[in-house]
N, C-alpha and C positions, 0 to 999 in steps of 0.2 A: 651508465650515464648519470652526471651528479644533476639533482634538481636544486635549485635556490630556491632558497626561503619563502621567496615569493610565489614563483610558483606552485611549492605544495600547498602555502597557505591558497591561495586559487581553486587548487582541485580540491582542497577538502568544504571551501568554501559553495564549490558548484555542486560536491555531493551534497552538502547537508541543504542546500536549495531543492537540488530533484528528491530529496526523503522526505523535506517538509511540504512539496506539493502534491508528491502522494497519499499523505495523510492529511492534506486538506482536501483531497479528493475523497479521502471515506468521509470528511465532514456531511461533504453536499457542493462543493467548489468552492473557490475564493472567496463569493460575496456571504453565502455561508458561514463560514468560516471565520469574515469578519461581524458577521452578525454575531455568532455566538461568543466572539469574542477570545477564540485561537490564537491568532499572530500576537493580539498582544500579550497576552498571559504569555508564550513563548519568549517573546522579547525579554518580558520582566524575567524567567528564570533564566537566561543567560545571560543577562547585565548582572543576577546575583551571583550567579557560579563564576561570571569575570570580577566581580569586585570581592568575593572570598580569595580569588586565586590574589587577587592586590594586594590584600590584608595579611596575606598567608605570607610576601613576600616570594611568591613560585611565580608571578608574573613581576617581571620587572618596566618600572617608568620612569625613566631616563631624567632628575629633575624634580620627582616626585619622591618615590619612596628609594631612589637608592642614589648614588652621585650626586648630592646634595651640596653646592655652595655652602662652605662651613662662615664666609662673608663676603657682604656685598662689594664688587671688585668693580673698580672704573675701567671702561674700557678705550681705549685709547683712539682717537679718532684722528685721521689723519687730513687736511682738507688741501682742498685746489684751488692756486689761485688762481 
């Protein structure tokens, strides 16, 4: 059965949810958790390891770092009367 893109990104998305709530469960639970300041520190190292994979060029954006406008192009508008 083929999965789209979407979808795997999904499930890998709801695993890495049920792994990070079991390891905020050896915390002491969520509010825990946020006490000591868990989620965000996690946040921060996967906004780094996503903005290395940017810079790296292994993550592409569309506009950003690859498919880039070489100049600015009028676009043609069509109107009703």
């Amino acid at each position: 059965m083929a999965t789209t893109g979407h979808t795997f990104r999904s499930r890998c998305s709801l695993a890495r949810t049920q792994t990070g709530s079991r390891a905020n469960g050896s915390v002491g639970g969520m509010t825990k958790a946020i006490e000591t300041g868990v989620p965000k520190m996690r946040i921060e190292e996967a906004a780094a390891r996503r903005q290395a994979r940017i810079d790296s060029g292994r993550e592409v954006i569309v506009g950003i770092n690859k498919h880039l406008l070489t100049k600015a192009s009028r676009i043609a508008l069509r109107r009703h009367a």
